[in-house]
TORDO-181405 format. One record per residue: x, y, z of N, C-alpha, C, O, CB in turn; residue number from 1; residue in one letter. Coordinates in nm, 3 decimals. Glycine has a CB too. Layout:
% residues N
<r <X; Y; Z>; <X; Y; Z>; <X; Y; Z>; <X; Y; Z>; <X; Y; Z>; NUM; 'A'>
...
This chain:
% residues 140
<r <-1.499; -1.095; -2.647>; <-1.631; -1.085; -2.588>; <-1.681; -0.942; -2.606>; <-1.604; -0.846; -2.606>; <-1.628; -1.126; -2.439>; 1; 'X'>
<r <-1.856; -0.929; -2.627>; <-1.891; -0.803; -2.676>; <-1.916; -0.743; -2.551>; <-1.955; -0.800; -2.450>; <-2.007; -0.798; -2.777>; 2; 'X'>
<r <-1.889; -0.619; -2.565>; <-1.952; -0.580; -2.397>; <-2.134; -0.510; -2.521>; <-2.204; -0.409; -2.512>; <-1.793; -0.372; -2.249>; 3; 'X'>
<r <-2.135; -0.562; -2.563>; <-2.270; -0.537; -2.620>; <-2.402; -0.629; -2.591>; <-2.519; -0.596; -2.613>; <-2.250; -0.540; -2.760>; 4; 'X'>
<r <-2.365; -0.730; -2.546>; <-2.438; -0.840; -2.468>; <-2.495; -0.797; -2.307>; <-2.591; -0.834; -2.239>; <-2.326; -0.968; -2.455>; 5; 'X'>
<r <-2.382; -0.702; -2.285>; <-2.446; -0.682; -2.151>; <-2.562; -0.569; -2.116>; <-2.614; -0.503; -2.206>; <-2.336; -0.654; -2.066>; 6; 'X'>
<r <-2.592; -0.556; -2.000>; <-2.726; -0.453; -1.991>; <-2.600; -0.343; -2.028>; <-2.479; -0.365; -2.032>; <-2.841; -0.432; -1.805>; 7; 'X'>
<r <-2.693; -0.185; -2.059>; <-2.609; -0.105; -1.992>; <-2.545; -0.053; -1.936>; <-2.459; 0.022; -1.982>; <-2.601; -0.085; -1.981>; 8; 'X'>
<r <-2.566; -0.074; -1.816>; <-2.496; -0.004; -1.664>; <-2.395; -0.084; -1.655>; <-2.297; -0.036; -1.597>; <-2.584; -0.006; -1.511>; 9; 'X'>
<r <-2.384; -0.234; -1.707>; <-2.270; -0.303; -1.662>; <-2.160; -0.297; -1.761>; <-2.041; -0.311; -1.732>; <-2.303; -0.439; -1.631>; 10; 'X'>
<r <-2.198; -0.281; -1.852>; <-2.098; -0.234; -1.960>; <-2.053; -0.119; -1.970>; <-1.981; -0.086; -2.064>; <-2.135; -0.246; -2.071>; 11; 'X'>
<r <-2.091; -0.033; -1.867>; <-2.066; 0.129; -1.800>; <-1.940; 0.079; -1.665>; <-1.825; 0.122; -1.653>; <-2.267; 0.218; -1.710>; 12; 'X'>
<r <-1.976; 0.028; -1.621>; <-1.902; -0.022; -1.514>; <-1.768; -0.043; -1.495>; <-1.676; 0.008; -1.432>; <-1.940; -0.114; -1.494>; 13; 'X'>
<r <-1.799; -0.193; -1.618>; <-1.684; -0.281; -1.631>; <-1.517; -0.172; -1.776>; <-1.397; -0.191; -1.794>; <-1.791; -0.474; -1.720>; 14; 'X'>
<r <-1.618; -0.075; -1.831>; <-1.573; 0.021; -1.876>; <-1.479; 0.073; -1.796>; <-1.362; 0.035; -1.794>; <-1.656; 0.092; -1.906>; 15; 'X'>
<r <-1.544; 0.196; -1.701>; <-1.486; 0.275; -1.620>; <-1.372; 0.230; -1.488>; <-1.287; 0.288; -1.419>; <-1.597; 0.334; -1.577>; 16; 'X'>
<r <-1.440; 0.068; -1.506>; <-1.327; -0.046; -1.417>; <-1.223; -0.016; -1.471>; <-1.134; 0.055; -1.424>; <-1.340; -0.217; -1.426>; 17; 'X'>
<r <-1.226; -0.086; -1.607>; <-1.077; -0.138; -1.721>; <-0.984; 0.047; -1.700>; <-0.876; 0.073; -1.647>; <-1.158; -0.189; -1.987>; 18; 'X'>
<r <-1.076; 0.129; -1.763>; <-1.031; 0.241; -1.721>; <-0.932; 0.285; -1.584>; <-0.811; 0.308; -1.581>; <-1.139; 0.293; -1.718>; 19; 'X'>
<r <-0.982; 0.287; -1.529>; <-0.906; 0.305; -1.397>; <-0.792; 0.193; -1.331>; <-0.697; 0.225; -1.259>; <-1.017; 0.318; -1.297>; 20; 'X'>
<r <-0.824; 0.070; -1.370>; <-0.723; -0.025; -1.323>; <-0.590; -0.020; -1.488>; <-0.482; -0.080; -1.486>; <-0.828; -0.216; -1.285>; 21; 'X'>
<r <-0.632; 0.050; -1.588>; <-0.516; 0.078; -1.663>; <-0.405; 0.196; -1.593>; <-0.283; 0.183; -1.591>; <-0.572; 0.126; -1.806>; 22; 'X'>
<r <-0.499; 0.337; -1.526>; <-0.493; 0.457; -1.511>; <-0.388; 0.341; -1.381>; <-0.297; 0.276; -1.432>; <-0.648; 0.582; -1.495>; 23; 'X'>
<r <-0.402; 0.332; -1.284>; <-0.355; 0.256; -1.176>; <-0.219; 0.152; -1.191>; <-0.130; 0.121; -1.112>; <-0.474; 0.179; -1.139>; 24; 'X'>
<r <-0.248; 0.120; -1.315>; <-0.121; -0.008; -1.359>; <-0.045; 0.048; -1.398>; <0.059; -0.016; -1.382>; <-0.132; -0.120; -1.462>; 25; 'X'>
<r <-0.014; 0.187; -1.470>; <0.040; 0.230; -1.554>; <0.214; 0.266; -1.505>; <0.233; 0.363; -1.432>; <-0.052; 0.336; -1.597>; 26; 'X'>
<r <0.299; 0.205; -1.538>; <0.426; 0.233; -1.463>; <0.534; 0.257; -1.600>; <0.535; 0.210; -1.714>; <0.471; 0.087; -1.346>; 27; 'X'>
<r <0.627; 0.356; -1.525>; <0.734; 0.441; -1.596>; <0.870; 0.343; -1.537>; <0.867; 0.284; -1.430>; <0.733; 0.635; -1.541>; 28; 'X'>
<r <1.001; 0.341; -1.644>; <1.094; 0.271; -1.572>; <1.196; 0.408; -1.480>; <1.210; 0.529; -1.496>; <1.186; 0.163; -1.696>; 29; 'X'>
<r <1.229; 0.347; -1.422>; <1.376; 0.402; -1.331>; <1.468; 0.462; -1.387>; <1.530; 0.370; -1.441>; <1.460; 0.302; -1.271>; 30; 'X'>
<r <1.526; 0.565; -1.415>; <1.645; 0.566; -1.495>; <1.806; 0.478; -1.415>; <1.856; 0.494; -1.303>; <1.665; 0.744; -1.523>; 31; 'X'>
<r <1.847; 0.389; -1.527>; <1.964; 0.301; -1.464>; <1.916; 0.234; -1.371>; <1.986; 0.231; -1.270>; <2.078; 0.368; -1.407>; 32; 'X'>
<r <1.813; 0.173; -1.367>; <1.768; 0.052; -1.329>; <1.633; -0.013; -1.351>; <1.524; 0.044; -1.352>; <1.787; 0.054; -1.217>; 33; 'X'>
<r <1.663; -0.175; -1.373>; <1.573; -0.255; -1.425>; <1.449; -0.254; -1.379>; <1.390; -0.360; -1.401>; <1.609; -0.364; -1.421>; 34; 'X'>
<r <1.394; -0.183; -1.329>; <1.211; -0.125; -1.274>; <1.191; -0.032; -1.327>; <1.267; 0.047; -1.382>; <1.167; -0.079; -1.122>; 35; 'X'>
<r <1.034; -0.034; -1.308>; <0.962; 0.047; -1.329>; <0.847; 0.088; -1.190>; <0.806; 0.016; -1.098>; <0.913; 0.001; -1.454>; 36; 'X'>
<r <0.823; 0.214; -1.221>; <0.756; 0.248; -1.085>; <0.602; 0.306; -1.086>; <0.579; 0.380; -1.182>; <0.846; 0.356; -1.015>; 37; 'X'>
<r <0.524; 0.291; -1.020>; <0.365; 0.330; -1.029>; <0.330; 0.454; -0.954>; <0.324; 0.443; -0.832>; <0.270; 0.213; -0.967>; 38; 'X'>
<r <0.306; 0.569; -1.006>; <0.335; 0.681; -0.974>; <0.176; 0.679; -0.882>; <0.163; 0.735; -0.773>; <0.378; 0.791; -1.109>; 39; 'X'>
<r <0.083; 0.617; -0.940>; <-0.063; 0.621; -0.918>; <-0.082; 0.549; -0.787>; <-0.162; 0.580; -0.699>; <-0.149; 0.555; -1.038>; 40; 'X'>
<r <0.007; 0.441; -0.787>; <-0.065; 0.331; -0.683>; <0.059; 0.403; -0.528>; <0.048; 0.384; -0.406>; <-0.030; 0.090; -0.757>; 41; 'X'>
<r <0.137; 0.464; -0.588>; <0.262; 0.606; -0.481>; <0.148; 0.649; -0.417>; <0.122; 0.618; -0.300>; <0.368; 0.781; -0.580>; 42; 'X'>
<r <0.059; 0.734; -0.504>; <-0.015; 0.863; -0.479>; <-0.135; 0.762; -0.357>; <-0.154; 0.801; -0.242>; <-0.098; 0.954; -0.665>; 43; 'X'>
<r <-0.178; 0.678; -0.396>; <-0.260; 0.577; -0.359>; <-0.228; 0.526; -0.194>; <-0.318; 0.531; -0.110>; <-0.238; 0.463; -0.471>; 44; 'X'>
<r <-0.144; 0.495; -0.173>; <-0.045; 0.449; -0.105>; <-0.026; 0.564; 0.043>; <-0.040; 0.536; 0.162>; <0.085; 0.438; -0.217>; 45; 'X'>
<r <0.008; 0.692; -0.020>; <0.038; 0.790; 0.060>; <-0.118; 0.857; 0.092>; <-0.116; 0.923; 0.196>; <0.154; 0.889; -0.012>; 46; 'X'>
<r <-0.197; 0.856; 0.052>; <-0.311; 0.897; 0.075>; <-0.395; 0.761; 0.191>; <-0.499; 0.787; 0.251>; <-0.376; 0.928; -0.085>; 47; 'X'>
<r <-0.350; 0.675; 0.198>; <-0.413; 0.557; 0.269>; <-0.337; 0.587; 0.403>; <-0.387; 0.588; 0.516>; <-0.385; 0.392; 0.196>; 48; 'X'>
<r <-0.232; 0.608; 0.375>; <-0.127; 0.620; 0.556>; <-0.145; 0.756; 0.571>; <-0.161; 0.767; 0.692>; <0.084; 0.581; 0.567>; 49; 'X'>
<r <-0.151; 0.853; 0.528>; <-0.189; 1.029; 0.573>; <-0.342; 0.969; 0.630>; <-0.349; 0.967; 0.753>; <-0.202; 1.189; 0.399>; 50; 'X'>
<r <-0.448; 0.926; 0.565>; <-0.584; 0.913; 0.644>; <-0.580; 0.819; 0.761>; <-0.649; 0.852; 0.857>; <-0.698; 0.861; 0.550>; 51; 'X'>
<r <-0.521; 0.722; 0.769>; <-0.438; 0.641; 0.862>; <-0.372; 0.715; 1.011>; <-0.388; 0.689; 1.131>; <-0.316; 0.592; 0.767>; 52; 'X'>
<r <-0.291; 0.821; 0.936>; <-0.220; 0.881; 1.038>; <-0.345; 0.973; 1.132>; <-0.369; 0.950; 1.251>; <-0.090; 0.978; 0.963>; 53; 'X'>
<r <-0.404; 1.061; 1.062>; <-0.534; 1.159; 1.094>; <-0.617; 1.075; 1.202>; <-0.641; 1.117; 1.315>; <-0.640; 1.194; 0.942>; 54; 'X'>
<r <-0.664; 0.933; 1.145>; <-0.737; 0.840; 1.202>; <-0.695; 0.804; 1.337>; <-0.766; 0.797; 1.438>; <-0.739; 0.735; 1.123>; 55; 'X'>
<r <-0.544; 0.777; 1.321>; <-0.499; 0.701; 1.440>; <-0.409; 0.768; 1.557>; <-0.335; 0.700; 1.629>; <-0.422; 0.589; 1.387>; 56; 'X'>
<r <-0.420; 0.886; 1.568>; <-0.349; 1.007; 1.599>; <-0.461; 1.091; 1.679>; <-0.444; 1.142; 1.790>; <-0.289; 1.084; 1.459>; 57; 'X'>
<r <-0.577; 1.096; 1.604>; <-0.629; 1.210; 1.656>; <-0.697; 1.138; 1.763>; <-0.699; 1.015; 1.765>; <-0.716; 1.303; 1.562>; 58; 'X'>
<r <-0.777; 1.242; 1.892>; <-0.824; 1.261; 1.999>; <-1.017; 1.211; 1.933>; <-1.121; 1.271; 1.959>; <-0.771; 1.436; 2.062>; 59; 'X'>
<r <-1.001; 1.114; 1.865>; <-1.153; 1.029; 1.870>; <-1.228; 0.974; 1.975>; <-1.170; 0.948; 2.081>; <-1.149; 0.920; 1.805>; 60; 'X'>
<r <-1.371; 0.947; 1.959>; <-1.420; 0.832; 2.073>; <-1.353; 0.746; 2.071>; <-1.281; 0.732; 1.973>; <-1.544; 0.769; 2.070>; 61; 'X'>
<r <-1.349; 0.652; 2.177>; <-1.264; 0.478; 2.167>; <-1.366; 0.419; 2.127>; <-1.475; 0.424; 2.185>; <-1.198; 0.386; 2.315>; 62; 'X'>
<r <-1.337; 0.342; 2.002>; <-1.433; 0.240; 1.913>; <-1.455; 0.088; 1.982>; <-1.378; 0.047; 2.069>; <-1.357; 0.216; 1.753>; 63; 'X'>
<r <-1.530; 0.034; 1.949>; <-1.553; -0.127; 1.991>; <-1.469; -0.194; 1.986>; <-1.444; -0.288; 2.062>; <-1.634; -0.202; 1.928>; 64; 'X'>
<r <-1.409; -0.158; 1.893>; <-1.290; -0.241; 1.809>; <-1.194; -0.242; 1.873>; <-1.179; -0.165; 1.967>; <-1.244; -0.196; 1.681>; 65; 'X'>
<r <-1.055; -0.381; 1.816>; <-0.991; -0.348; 1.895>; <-0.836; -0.326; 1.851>; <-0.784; -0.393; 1.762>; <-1.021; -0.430; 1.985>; 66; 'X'>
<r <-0.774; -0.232; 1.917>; <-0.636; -0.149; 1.887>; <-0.573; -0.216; 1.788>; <-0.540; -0.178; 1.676>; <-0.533; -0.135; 2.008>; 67; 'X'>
<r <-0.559; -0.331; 1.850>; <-0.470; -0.436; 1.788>; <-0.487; -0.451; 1.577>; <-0.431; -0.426; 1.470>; <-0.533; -0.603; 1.885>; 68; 'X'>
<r <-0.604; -0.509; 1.638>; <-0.738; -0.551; 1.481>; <-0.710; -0.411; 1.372>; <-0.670; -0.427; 1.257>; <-0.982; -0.539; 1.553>; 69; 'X'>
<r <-0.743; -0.265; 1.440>; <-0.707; -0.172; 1.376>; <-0.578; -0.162; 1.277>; <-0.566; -0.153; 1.155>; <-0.706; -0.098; 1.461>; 70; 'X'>
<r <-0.470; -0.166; 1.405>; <-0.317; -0.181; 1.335>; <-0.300; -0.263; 1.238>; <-0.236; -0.212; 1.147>; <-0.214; -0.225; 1.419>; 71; 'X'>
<r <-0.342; -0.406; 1.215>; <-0.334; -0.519; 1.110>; <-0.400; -0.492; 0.989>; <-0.354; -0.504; 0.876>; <-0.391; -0.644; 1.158>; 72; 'X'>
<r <-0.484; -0.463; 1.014>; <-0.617; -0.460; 0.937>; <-0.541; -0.338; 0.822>; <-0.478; -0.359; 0.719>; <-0.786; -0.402; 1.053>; 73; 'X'>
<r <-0.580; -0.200; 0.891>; <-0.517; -0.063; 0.810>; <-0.383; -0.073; 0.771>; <-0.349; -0.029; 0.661>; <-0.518; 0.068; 0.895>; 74; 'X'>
<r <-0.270; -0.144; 0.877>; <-0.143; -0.084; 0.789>; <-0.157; -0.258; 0.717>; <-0.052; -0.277; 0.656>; <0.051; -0.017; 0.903>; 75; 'X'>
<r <-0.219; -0.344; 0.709>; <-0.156; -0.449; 0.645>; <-0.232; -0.416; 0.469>; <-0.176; -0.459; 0.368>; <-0.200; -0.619; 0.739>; 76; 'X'>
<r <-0.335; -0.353; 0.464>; <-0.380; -0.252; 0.340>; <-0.265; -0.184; 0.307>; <-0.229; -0.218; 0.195>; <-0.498; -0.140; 0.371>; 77; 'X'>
<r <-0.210; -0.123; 0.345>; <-0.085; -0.031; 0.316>; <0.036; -0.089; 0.217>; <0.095; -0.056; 0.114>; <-0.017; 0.001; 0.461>; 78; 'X'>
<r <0.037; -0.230; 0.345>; <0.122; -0.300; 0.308>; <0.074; -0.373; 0.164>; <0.172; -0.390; 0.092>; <0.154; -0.381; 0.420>; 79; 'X'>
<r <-0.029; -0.413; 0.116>; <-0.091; -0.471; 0.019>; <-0.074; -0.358; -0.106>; <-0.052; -0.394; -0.221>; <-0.240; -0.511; 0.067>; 80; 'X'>
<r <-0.086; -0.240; -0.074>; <-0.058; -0.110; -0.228>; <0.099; -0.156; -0.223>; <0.132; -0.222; -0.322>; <-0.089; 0.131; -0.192>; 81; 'X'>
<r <0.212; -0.131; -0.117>; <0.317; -0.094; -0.126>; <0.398; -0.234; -0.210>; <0.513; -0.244; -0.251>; <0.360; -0.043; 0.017>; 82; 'X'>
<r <0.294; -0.324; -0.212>; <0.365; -0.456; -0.319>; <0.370; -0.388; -0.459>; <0.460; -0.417; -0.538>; <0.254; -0.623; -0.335>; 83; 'X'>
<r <0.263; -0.291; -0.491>; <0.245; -0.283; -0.675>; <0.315; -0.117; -0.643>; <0.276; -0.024; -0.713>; <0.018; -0.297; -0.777>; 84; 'X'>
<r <0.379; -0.103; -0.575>; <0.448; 0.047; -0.606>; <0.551; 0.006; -0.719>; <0.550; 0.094; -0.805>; <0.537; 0.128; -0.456>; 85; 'X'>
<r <0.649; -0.105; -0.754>; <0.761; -0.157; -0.803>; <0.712; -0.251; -0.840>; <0.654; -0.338; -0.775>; <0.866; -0.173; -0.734>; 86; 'X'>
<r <0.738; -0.241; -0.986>; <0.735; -0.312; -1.125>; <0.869; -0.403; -1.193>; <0.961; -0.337; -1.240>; <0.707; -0.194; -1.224>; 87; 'X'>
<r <0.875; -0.533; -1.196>; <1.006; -0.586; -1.281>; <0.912; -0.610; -1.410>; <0.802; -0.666; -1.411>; <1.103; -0.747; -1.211>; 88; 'X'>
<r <0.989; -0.550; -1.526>; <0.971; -0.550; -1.667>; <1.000; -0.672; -1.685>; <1.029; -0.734; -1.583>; <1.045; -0.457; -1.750>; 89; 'X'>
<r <1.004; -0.744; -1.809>; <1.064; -0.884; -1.888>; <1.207; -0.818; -1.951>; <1.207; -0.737; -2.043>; <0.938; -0.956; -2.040>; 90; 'X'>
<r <1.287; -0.850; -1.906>; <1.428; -0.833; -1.901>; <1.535; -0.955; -1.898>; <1.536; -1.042; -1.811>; <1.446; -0.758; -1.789>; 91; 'X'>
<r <1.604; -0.950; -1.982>; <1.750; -1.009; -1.900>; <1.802; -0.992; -1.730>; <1.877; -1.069; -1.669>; <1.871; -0.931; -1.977>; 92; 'X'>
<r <1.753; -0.900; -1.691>; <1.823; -0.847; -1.571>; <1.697; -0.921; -1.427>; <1.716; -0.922; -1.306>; <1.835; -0.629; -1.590>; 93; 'X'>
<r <1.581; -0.971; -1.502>; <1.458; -1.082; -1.435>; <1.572; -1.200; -1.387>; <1.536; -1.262; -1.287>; <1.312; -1.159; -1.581>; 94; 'X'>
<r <1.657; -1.227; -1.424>; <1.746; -1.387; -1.384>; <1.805; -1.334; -1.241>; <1.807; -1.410; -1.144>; <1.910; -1.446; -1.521>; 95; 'X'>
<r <1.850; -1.210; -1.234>; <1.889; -1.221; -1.083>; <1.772; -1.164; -0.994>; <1.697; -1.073; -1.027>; <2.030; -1.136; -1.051>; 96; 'X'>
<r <1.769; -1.240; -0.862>; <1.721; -1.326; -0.761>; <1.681; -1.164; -0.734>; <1.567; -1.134; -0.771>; <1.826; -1.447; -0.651>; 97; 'X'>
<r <1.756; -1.064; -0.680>; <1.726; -0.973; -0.593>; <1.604; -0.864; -0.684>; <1.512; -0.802; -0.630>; <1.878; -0.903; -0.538>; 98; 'X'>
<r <1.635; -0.863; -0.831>; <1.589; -0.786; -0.895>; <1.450; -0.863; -0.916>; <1.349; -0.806; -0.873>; <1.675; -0.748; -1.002>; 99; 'X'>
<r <1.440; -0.967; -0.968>; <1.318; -1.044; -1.000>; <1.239; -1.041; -0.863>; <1.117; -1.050; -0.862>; <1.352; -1.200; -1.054>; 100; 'X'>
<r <1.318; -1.026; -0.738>; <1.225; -1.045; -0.626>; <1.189; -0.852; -0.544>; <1.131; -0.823; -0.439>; <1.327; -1.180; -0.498>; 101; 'X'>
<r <1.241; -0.780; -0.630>; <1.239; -0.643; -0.564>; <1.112; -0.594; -0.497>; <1.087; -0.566; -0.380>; <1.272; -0.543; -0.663>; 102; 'X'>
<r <1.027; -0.593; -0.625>; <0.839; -0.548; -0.471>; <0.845; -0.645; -0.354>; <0.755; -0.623; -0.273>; <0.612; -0.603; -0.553>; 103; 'X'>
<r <0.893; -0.706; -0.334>; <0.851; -0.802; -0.202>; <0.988; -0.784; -0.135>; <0.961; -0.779; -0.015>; <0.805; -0.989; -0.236>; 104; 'X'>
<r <1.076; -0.775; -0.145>; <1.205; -0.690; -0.041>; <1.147; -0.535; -0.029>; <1.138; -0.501; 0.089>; <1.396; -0.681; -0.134>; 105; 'X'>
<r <1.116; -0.461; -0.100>; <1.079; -0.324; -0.121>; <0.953; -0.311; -0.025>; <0.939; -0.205; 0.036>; <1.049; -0.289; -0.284>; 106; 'X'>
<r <0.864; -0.410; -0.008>; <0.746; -0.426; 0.060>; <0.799; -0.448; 0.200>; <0.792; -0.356; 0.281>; <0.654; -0.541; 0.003>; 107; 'X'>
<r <0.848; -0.558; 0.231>; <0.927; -0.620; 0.358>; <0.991; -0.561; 0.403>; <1.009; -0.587; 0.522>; <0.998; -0.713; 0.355>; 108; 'X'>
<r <1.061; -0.455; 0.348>; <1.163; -0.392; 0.423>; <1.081; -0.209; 0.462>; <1.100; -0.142; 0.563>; <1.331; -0.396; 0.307>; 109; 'X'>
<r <1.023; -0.186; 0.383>; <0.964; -0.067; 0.421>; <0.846; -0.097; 0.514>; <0.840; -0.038; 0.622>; <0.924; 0.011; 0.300>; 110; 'X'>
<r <0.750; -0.188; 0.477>; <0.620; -0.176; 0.554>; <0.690; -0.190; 0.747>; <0.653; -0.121; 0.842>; <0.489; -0.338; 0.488>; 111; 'X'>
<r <0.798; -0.305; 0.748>; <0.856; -0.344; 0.888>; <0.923; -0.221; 0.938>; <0.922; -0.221; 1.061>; <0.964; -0.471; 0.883>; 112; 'X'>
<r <1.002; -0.079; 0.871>; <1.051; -0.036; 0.941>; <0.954; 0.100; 0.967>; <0.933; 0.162; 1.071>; <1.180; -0.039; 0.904>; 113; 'X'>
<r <0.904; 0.122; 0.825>; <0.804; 0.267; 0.880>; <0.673; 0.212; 0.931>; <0.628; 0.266; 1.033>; <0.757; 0.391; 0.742>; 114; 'X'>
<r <0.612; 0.124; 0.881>; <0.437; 0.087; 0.946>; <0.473; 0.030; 1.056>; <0.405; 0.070; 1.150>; <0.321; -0.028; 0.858>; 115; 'X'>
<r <0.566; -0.063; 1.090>; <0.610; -0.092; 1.236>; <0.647; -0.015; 1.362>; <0.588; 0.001; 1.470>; <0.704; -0.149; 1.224>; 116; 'X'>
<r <0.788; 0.038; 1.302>; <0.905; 0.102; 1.461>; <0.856; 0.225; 1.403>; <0.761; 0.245; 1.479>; <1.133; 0.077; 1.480>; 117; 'X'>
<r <0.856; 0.304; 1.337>; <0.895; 0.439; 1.300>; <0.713; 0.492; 1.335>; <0.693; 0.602; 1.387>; <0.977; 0.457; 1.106>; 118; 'X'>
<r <0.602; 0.404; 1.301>; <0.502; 0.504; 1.348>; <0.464; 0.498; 1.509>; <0.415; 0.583; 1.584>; <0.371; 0.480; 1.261>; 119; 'X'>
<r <0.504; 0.368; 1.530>; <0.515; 0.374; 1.690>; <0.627; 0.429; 1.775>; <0.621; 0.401; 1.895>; <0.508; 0.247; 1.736>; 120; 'X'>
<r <0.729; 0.501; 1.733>; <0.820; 0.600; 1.756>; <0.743; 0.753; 1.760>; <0.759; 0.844; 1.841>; <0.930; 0.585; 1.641>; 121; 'X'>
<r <0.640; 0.742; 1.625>; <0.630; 0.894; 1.635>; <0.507; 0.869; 1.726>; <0.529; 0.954; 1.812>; <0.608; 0.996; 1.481>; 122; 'X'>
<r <0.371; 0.795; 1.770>; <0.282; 0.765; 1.842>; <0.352; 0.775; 2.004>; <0.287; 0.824; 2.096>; <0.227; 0.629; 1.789>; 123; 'X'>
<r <0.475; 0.727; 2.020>; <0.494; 0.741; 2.135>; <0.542; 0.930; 2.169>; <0.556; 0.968; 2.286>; <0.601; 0.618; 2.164>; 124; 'X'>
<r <0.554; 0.993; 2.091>; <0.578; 1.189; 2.112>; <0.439; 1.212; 2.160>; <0.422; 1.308; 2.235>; <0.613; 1.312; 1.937>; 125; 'X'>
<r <0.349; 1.144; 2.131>; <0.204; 1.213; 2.149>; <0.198; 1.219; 2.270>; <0.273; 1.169; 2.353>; <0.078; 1.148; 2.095>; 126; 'X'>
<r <0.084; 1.296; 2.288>; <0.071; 1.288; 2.451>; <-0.062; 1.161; 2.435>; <-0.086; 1.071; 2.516>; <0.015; 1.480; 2.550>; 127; 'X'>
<r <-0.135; 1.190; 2.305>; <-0.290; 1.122; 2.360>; <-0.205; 0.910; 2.323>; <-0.250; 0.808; 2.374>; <-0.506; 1.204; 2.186>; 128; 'X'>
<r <-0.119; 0.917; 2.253>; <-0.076; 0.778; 2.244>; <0.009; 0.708; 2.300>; <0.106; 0.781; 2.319>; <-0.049; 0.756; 2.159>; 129; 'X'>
<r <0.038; 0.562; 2.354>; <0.098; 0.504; 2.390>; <0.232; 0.421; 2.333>; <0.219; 0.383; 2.216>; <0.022; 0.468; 2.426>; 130; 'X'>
<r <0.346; 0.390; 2.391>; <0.434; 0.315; 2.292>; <0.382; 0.160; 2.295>; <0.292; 0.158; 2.379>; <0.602; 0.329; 2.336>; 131; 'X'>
<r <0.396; 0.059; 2.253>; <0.354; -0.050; 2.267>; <0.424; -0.143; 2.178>; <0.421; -0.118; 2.057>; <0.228; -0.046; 2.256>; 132; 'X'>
<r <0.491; -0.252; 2.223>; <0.581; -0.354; 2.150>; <0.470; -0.405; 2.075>; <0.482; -0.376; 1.956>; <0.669; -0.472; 2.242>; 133; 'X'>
<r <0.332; -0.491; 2.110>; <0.273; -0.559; 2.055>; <0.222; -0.478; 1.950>; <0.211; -0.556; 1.855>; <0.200; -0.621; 2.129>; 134; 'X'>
<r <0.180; -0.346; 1.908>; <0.180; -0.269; 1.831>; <0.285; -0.290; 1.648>; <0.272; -0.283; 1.526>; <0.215; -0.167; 1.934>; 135; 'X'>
<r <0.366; -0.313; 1.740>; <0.492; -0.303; 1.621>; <0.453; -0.432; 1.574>; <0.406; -0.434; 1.460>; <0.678; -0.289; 1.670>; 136; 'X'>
<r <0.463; -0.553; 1.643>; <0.420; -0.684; 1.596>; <0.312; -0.689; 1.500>; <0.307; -0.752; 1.395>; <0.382; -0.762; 1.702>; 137; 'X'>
<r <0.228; -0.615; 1.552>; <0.085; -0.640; 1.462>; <0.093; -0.521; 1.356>; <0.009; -0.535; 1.267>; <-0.079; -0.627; 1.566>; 138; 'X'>
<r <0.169; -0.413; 1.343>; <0.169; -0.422; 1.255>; <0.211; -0.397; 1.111>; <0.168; -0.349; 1.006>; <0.127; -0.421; 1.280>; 139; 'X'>
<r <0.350; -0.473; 1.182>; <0.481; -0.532; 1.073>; <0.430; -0.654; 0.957>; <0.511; -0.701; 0.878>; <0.619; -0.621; 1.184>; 140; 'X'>
């Protein structure tokens, strides 16, 4: 398909799209092991939970919204980059179960222990935040 059919601007667009979702996909392997890793969607990733942290930390107005909705909503985004951090190549080493299934253990097991217990561990040092079980629930 030509992108010559389209107006300009959209063939500017869909350009600078392809561009950036290459810049974004682009993954290096592991040394001594069958992955590869996304250095971009890392950088991506850590920049979403640092603005996250700033957001949900600091001494703001109280919004409409509610606590809960916040927690799901933001860390379950988090959780949605931290699937494409880890890449399985087409390999021989795709037949076992743990390797073929690694972003989604890698996801499951990190988003539950740091976006869960570990930021409501450090939320509970604050003075302006509370500890809260249902917290961790929502958003594991």
């Amino acid at each position: 398909m030509s992108l010559g059919s389209y107006p300009q601007p959209t063939a500017m667009l869909e350009h600078l799209f392809q561009t950036v979702e290459e810049y974004m996909m682009r993954s290096y392997p592991i040394r001594d092991y069958p992955l590869n890793i996304r250095p971009a969607i890392i950088f991506a990733t850590a920049t979403w939970l640092l603005l996250l942290g700033i957001l949900g930390m600091a001494p703001l107005p109280t919004l409409p919204i509610n606590d809960k909705a916040l927690h799901f909503f933001g860390l379950g985004f988090a959780t949605f980059l931290l699937y494409f951090v880890i890449e399985v190549p087409e390999s021989p080493a795709r037949r076992v179960w743990y390797i073929r299934r690694a972003p989604l253990l890698f996801t499951l097991v990190t988003a539950f222990f740091f976006g869960g217990i570990i930021s409501e561990l450090v939320q509970s040092a604050l003075p302006v935040c509370l500890f809260d079980f249902q917290d961790i629930k929502n958003s594991s």
